[in-house]
N, C-alpha and C positions, 0 to 999 in steps of 0.2 A: 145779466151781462156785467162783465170786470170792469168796474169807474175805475181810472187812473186818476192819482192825486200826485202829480210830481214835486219832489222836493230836493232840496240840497242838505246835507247835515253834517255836524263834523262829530265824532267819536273820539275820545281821547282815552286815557287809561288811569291817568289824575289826573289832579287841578299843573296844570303847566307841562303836563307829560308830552307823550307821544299823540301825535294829533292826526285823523285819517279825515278826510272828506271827501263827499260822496253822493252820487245821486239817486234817486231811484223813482219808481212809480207807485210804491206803496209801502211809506214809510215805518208805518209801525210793523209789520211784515221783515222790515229789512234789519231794523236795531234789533228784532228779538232774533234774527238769526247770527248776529253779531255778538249780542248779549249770551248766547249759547256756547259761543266758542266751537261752535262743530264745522266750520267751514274751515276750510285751508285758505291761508295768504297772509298781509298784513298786519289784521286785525286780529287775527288768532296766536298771529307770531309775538304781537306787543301786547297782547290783552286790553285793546280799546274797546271797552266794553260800557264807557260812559256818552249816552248821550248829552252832550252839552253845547248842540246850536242848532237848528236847523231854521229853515225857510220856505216856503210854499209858494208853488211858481204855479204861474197860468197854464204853461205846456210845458213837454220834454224839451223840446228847443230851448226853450230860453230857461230852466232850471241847467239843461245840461252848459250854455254860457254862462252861466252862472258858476256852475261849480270852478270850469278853466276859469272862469277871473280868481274867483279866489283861490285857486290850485298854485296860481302864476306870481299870487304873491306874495312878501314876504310872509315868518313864521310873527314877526310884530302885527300886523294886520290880523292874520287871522286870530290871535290872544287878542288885538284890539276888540273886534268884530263880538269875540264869544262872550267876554265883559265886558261890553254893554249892553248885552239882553242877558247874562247869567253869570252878573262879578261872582256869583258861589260858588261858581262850577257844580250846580246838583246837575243830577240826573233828569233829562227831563222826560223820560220816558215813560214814567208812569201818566204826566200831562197829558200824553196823546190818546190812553185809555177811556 
């Protein structure tokens, strides 16, 4: 059976660039279809292809309020948000491996 692990995560394309955020049920699943570039929309359109935030929520409910708060606000909050868990901006995708 499919465990869902829901999370929120933001994708940028550099350090200060274009910033996508986003939820899903099975996150490393989601940045590597992200990280591929073979999808159409946002992501493909600005090459956010760097994972640099995410968070781990108990259920889809409250990841998916999760993401609308931080969707709702500013573009300063969410660069707040990303350095303080990753002033580097790496990649943290290979982390989740």
């Amino acid at each position: 059976m499919y465990q869902r692990n829901p999370a929120i995560y933001m994708m940028a394309n550099q350090r200060n660039g274009t910033l996508y955020t986003g939820v899903t049920s099975n996150l490393v699943k989601r940045v590597y279809e992200h990280k591929q570039g073979n999808m159409p929309g946002f992501t493909h359109d600005y090459s956010c292809r760097l994972l640099v935030y995410y968070e781990q929520c108990d259920s889809m409910i409250s990841a998916i309020a999760r993401e609308k708060k931080i969707k709702g606000g500013s573009r300063k909050k969410k660069l707040a948000l990303i350095e303080s868990l990753n002033p580097n901006w790496l990649d943290l995708y290979d982390s989740l491996l």
